[in-house]
The first five atom37 places (N, CA, C, CB, O) and aatype in JSON, in Angstrom:
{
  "aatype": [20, 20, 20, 20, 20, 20, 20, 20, 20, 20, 20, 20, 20, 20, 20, 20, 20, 20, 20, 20, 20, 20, 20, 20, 20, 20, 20, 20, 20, 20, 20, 20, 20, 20, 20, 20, 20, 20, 20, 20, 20, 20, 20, 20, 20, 20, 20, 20, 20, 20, 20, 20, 20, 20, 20, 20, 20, 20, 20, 20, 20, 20, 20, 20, 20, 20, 20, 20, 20, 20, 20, 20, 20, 20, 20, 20, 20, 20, 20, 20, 20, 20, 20, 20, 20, 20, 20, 20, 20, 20, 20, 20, 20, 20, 20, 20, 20, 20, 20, 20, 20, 20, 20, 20, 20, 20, 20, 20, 20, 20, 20, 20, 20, 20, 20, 20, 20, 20, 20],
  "atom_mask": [
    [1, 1, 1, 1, 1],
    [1, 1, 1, 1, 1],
    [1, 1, 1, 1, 1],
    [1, 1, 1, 1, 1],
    [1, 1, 1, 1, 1],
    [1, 1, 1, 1, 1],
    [1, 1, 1, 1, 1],
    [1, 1, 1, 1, 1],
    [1, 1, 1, 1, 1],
    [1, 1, 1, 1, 1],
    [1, 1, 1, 1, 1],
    [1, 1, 1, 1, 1],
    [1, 1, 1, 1, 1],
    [1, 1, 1, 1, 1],
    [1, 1, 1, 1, 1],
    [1, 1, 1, 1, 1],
    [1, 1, 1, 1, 1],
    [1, 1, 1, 1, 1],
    [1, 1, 1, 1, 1],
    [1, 1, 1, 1, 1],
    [1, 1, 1, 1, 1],
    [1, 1, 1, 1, 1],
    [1, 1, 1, 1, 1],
    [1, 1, 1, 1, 1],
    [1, 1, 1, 1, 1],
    [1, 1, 1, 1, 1],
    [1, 1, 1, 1, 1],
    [1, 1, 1, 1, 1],
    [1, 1, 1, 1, 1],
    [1, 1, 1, 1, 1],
    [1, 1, 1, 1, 1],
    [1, 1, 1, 1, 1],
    [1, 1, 1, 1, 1],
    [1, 1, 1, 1, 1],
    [1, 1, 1, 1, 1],
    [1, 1, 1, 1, 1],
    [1, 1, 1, 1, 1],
    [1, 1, 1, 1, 1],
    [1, 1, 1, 1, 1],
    [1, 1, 1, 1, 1],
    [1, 1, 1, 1, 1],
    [1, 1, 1, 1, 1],
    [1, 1, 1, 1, 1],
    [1, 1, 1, 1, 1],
    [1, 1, 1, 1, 1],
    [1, 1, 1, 1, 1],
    [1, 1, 1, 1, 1],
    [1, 1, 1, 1, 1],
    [1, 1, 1, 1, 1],
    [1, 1, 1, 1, 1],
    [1, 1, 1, 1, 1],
    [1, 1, 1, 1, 1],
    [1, 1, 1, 1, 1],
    [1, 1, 1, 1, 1],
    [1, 1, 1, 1, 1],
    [1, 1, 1, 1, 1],
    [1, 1, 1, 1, 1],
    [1, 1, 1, 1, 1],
    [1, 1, 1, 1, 1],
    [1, 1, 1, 1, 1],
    [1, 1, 1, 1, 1],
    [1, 1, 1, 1, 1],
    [1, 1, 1, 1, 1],
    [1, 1, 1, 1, 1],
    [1, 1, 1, 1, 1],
    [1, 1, 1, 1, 1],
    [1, 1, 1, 1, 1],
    [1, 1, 1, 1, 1],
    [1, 1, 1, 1, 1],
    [1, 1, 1, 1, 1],
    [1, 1, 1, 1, 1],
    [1, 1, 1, 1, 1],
    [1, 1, 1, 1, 1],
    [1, 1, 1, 1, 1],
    [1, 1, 1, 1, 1],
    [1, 1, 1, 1, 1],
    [1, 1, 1, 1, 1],
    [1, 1, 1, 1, 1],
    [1, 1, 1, 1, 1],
    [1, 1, 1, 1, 1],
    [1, 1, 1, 1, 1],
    [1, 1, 1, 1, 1],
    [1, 1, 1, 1, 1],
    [1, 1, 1, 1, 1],
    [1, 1, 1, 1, 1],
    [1, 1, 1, 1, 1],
    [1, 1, 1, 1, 1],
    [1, 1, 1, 1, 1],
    [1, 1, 1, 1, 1],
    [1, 1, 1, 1, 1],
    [1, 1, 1, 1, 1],
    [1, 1, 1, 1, 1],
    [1, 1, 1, 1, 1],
    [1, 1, 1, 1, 1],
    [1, 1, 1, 1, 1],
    [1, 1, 1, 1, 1],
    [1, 1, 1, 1, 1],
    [1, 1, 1, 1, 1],
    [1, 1, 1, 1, 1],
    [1, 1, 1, 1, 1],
    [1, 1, 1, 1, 1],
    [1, 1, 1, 1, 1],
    [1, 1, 1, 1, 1],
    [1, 1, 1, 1, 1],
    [1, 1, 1, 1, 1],
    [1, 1, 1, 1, 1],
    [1, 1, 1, 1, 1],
    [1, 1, 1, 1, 1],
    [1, 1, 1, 1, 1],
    [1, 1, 1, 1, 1],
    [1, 1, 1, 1, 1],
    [1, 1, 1, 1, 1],
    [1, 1, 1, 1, 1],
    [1, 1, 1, 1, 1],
    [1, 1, 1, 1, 1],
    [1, 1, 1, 1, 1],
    [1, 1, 1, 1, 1],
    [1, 1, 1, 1, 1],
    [1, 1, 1, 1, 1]
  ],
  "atom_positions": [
    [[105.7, 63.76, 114.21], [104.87, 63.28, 115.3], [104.81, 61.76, 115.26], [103.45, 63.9, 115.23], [105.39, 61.08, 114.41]],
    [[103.97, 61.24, 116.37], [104.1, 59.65, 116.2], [102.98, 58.99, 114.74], [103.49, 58.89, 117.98], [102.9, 57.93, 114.12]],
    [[102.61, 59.67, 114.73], [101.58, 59.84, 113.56], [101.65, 59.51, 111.95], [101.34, 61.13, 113.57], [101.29, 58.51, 111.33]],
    [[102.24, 60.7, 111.52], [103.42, 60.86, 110.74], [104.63, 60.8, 110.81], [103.46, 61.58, 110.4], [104.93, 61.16, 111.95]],
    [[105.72, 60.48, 110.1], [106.9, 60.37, 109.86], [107.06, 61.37, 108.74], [107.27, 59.04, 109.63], [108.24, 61.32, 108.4]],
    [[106.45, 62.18, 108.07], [106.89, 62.8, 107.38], [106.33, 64.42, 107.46], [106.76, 62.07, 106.31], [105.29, 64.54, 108.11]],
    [[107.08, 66.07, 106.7], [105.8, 66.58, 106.48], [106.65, 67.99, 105.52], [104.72, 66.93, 108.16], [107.81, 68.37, 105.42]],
    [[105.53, 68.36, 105.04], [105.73, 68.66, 103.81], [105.58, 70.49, 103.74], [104.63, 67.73, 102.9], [104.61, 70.92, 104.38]],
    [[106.35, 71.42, 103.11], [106.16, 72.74, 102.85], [107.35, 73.26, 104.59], [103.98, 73.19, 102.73], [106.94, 74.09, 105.41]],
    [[108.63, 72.59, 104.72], [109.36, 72.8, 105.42], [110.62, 72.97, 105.21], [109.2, 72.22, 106.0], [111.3, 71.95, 105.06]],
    [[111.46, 74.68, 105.11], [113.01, 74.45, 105.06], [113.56, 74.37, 105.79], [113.7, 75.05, 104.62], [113.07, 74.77, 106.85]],
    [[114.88, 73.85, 105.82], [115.95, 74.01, 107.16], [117.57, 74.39, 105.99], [116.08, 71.91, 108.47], [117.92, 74.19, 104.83]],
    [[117.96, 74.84, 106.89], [119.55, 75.94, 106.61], [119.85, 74.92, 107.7], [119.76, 78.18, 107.01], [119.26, 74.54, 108.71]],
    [[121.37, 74.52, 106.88], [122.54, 73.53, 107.67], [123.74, 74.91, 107.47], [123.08, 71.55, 106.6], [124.18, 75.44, 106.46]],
    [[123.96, 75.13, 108.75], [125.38, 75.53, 109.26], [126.52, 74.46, 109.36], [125.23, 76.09, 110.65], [126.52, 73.37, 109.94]],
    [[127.69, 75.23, 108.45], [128.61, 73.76, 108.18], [129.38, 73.89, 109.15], [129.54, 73.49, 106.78], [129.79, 72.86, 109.67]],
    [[129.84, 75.33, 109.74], [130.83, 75.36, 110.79], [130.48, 74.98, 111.84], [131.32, 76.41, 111.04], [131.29, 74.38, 112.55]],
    [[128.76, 75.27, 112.41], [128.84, 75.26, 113.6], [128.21, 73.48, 113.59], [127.99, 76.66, 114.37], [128.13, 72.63, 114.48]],
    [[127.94, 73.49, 112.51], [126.84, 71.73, 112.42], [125.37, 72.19, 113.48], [128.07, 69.72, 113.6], [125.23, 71.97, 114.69]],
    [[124.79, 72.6, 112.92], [123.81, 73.14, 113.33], [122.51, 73.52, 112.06], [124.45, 74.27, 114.06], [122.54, 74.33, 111.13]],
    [[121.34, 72.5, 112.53], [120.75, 72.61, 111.25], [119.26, 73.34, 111.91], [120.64, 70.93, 110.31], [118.81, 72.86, 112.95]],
    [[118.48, 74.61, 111.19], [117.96, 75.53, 111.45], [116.84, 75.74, 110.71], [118.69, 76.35, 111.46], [117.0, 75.95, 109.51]],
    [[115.41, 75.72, 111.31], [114.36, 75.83, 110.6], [114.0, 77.54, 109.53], [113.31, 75.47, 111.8], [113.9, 78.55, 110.24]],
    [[113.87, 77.71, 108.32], [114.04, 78.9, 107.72], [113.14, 78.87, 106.84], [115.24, 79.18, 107.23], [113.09, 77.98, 105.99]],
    [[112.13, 80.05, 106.94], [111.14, 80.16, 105.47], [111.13, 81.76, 104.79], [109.25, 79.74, 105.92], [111.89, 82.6, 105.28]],
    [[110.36, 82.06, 103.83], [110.49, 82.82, 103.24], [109.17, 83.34, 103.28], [111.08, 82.51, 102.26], [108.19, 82.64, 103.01]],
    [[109.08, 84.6, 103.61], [107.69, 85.49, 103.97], [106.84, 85.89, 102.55], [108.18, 87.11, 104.82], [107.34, 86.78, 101.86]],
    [[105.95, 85.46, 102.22], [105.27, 86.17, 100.81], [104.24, 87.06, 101.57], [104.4, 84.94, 99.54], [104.01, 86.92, 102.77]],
    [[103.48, 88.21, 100.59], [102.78, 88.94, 100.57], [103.65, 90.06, 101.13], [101.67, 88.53, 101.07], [102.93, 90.49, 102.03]],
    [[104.44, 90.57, 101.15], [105.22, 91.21, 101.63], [105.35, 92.03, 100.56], [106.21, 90.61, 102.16], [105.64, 91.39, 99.54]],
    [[105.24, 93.46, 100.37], [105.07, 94.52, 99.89], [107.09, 95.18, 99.48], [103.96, 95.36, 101.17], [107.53, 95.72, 100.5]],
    [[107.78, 95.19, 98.73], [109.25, 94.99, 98.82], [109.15, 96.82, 99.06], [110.27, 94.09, 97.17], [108.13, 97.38, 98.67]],
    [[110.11, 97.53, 99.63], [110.14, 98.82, 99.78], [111.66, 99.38, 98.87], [110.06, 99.1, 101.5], [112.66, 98.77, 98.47]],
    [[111.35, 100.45, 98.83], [112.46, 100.62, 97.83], [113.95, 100.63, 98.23], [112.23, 101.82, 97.19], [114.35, 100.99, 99.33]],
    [[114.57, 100.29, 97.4], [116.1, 100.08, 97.97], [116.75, 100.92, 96.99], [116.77, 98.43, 97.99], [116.44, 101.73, 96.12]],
    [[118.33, 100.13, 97.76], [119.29, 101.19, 96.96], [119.5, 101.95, 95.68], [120.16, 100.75, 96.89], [120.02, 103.04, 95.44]],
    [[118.8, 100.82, 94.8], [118.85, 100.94, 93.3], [117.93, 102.31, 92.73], [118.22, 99.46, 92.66], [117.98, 102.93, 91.67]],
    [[117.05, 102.46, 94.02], [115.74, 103.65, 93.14], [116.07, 104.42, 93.74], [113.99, 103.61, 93.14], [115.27, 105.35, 93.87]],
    [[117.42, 104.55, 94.47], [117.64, 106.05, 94.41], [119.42, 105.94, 94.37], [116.84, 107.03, 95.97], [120.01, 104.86, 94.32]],
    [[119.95, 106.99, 94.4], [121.19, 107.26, 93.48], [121.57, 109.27, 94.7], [120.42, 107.4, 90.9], [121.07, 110.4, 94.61]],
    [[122.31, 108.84, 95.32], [123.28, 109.86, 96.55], [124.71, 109.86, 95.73], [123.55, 108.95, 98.54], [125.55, 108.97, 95.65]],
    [[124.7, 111.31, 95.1], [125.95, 111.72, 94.55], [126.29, 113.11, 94.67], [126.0, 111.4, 93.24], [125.38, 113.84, 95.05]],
    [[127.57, 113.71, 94.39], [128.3, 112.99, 94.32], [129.12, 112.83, 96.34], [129.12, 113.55, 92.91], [129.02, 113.54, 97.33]],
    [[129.88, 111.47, 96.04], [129.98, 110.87, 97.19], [131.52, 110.34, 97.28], [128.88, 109.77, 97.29], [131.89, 109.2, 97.01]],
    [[132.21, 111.25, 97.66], [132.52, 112.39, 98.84], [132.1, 113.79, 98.68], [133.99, 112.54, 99.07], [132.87, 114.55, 98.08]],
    [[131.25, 114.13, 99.03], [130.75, 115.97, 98.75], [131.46, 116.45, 98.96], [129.79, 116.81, 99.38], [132.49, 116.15, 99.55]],
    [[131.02, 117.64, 98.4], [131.87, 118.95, 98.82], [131.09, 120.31, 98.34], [133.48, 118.92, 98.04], [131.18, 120.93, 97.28]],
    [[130.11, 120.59, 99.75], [129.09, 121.81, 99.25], [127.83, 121.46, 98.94], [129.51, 122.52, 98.03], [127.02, 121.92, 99.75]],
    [[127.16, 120.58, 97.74], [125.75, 120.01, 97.28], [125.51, 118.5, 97.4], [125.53, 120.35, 95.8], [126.42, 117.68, 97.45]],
    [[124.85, 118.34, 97.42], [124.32, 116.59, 96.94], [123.3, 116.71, 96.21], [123.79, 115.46, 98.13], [122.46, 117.6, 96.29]],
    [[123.35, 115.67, 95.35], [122.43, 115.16, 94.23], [121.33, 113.72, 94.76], [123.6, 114.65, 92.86], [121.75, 112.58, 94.9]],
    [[120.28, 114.03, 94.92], [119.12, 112.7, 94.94], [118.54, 112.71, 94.02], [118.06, 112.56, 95.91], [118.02, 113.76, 93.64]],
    [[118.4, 111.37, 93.23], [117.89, 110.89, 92.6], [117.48, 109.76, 92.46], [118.2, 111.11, 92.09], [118.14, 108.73, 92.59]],
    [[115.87, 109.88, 92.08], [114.98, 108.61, 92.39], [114.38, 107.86, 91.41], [113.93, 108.91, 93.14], [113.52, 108.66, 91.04]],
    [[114.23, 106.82, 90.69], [113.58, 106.55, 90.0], [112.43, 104.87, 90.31], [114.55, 106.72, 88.98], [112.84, 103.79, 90.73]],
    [[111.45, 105.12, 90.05], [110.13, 103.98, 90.24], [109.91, 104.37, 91.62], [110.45, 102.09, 90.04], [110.1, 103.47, 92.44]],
    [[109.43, 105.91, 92.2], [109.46, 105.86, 93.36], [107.45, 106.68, 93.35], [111.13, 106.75, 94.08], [106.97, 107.32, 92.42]],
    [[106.92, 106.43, 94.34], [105.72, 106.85, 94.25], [105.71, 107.97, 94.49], [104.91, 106.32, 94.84], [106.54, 107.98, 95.4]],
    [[105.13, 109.8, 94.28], [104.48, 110.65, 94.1], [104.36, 110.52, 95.93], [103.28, 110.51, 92.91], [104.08, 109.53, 96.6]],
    [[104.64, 111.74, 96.3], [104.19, 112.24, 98.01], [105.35, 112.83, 98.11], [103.87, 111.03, 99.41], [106.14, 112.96, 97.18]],
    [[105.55, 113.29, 99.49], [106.89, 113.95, 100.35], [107.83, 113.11, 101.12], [106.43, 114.91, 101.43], [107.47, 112.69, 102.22]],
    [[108.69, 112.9, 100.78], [109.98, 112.45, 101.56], [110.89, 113.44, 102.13], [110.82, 111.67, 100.7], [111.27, 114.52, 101.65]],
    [[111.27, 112.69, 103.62], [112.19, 113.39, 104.55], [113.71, 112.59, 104.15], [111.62, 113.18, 106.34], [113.97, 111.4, 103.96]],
    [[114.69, 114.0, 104.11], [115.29, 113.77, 104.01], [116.48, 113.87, 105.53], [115.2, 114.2, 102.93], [116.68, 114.97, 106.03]],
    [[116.88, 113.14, 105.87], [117.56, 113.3, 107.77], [119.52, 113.21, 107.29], [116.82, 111.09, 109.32], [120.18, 112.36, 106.68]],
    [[119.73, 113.96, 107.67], [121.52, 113.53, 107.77], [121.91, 113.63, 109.37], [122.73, 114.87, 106.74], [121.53, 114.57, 110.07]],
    [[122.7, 112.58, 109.81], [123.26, 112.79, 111.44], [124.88, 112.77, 111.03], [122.73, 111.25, 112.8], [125.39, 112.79, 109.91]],
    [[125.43, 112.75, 112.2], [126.97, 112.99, 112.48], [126.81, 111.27, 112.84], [127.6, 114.41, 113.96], [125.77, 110.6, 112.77]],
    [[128.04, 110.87, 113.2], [128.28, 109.53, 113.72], [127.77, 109.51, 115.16], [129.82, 109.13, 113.63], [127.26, 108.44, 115.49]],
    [[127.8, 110.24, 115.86], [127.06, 110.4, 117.15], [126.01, 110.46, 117.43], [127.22, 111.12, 117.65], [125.47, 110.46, 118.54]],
    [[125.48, 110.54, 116.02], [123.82, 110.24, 115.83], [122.92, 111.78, 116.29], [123.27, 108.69, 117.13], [121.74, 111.86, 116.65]],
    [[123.83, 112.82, 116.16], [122.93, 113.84, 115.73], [122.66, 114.88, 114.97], [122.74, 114.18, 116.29], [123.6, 115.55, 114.54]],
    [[121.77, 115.11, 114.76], [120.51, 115.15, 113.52], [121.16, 116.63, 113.54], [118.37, 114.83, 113.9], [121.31, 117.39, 114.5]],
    [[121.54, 116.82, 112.07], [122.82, 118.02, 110.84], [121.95, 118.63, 110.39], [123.9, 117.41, 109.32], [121.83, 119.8, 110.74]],
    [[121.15, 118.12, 109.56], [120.51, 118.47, 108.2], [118.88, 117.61, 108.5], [121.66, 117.72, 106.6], [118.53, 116.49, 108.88]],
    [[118.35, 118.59, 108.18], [116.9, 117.63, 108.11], [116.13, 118.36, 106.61], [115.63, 117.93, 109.92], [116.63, 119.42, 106.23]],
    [[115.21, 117.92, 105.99], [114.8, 118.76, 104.68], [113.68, 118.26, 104.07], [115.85, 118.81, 103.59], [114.0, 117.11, 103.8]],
    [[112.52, 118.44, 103.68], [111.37, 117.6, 102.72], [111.95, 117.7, 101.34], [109.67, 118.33, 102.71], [112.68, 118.52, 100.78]],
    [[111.35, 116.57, 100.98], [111.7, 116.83, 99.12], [110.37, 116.71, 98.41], [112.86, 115.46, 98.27], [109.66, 115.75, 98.72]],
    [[110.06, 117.3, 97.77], [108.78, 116.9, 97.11], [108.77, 115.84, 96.09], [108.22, 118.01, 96.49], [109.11, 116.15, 94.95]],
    [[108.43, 114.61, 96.34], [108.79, 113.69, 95.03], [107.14, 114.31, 93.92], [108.82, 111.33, 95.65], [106.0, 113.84, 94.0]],
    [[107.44, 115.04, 93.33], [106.15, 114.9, 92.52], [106.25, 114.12, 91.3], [105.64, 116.19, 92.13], [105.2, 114.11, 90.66]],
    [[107.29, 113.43, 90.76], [106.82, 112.25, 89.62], [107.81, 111.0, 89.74], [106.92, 112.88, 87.89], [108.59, 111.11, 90.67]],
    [[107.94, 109.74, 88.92], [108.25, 108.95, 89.16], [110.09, 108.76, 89.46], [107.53, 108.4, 88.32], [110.89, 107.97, 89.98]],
    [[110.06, 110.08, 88.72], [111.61, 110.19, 88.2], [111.97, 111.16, 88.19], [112.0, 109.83, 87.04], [111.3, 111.93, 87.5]],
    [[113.29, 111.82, 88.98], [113.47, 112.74, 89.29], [114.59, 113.17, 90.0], [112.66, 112.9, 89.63], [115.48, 112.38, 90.29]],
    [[114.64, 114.56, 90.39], [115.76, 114.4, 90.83], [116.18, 116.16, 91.99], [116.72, 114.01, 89.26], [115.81, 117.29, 91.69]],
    [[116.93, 115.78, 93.1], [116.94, 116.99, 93.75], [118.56, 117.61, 93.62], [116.39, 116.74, 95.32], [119.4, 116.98, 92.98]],
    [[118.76, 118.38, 94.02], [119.59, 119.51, 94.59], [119.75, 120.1, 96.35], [119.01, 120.64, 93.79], [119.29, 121.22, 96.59]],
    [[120.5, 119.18, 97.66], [120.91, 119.91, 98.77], [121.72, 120.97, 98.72], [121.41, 119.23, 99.51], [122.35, 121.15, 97.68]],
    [[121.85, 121.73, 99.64], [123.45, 122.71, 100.11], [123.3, 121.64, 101.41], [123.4, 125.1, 100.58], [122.43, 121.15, 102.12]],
    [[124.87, 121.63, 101.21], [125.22, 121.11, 102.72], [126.78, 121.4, 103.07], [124.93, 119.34, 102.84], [127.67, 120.69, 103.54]],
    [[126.75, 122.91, 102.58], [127.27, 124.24, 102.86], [128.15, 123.99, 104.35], [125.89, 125.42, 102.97], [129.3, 123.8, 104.75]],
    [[127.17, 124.1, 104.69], [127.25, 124.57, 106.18], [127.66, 123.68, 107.22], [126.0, 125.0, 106.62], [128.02, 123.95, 108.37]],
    [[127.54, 122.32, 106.51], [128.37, 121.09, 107.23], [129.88, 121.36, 107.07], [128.03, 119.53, 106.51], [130.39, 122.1, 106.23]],
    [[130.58, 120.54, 108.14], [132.31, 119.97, 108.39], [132.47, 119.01, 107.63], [132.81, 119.37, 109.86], [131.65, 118.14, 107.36]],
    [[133.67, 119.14, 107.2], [134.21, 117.55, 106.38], [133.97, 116.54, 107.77], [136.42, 117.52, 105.7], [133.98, 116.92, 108.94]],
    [[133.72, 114.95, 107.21], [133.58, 113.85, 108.03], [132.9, 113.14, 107.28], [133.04, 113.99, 109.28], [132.83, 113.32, 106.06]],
    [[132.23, 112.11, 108.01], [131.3, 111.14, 107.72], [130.09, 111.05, 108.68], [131.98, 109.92, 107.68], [129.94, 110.92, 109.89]],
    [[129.21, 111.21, 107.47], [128.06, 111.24, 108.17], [126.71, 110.03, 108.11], [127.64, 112.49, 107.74], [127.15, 108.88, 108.24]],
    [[125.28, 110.1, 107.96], [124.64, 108.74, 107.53], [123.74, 109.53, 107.05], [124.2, 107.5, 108.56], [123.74, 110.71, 107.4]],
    [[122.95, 109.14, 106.31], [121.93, 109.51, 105.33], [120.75, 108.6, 105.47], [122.47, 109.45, 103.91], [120.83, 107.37, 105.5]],
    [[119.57, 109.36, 105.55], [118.21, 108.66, 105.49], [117.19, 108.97, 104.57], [117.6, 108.78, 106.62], [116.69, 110.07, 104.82]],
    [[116.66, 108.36, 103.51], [115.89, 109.43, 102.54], [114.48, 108.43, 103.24], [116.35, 109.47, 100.28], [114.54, 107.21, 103.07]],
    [[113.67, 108.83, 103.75], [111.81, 107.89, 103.72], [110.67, 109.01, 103.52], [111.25, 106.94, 105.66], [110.37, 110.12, 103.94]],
    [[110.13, 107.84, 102.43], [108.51, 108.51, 102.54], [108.16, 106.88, 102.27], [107.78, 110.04, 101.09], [108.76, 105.81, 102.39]],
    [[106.43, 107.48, 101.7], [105.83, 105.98, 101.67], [106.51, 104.56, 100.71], [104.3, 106.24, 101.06], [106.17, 103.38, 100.64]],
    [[107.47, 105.23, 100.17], [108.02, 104.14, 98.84], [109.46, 103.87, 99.07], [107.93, 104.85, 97.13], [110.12, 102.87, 98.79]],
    [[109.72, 104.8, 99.55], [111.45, 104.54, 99.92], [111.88, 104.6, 101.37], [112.44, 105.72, 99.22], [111.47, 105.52, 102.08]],
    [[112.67, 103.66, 101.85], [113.35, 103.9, 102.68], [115.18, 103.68, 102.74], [112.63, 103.3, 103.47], [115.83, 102.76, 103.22]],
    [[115.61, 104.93, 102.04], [117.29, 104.61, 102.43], [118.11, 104.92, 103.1], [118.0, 104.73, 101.82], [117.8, 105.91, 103.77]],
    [[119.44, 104.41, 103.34], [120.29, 104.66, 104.89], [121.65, 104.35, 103.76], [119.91, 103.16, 106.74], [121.82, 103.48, 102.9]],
    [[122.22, 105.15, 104.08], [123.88, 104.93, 103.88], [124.84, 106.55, 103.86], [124.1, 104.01, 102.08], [124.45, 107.72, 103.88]],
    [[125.81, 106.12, 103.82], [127.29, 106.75, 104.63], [127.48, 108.11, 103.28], [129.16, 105.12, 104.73], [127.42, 107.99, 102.06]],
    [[127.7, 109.23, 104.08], [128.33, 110.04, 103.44], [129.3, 110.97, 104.09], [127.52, 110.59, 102.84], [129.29, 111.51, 105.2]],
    [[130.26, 111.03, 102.94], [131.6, 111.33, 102.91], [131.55, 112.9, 102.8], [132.38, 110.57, 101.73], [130.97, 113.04, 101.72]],
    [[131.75, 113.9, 103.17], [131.74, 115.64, 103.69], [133.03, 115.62, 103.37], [131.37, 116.25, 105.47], [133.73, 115.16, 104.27]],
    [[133.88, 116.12, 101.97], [134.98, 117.18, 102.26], [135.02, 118.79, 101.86], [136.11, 116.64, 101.62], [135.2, 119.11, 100.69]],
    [[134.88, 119.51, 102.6], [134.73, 121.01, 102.16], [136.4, 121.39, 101.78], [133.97, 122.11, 103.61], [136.7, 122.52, 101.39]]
  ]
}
């Protein structure tokens, strides 16, 4: 401002390709949700079962969702997480070989990634 010339608790991100320099901060109090690491989708390319397994995950019910690439909904299933660490058993029998996407959420986890179907 005309005021100041200076001010303080401000980042900026320089883009080298485009030369373009960009105001950027970092959100605190933010609660981190669980990622890839606390849970474990095997084995991957199936064939018949899948294995979930969770660990540092909180106690409640998680949905488990599988779609086709067309985005519709295969497999749907609850899991009971009852302790921190643990671990399930699907059939997914009854699915076609392909590729599909995977969603595991309850209150502690939310994961998304690709699975491989060969019967």
């Amino acid at each position: 401002s005309s005021s100041s010339g200076s001010v303080n608790g401000m980042n900026f991100k320089r883009h080298t390709v485009s030369r373009v320099i960009t105001p950027f901060f970092t959100p605190s109090g933010v609660n981190a949700a669980a990622t890839a690491n606390n849970i474990q989708v095997y084995p991957n390319p199936a064939s018949g079962s899948l294995n979930i397994e969770w660990t540092n995950a909180g106690t409640g019910n998680a949905n488990v969702v599988i779609t086709d690439v067309a985005g519709r909904e295969v497999y749907k299933a609850g899991v009971n997480i009852n302790a921190a660490m643990g671990k399930t058993l699907i059939d997914l029998g009854s699915l076609t070989s392909g590729i599909y996407l995977i969603t595991i959420k309850s209150n502690d986890i939310n994961y998304n990634g690709k699975l491989v179907i060969q019967q």
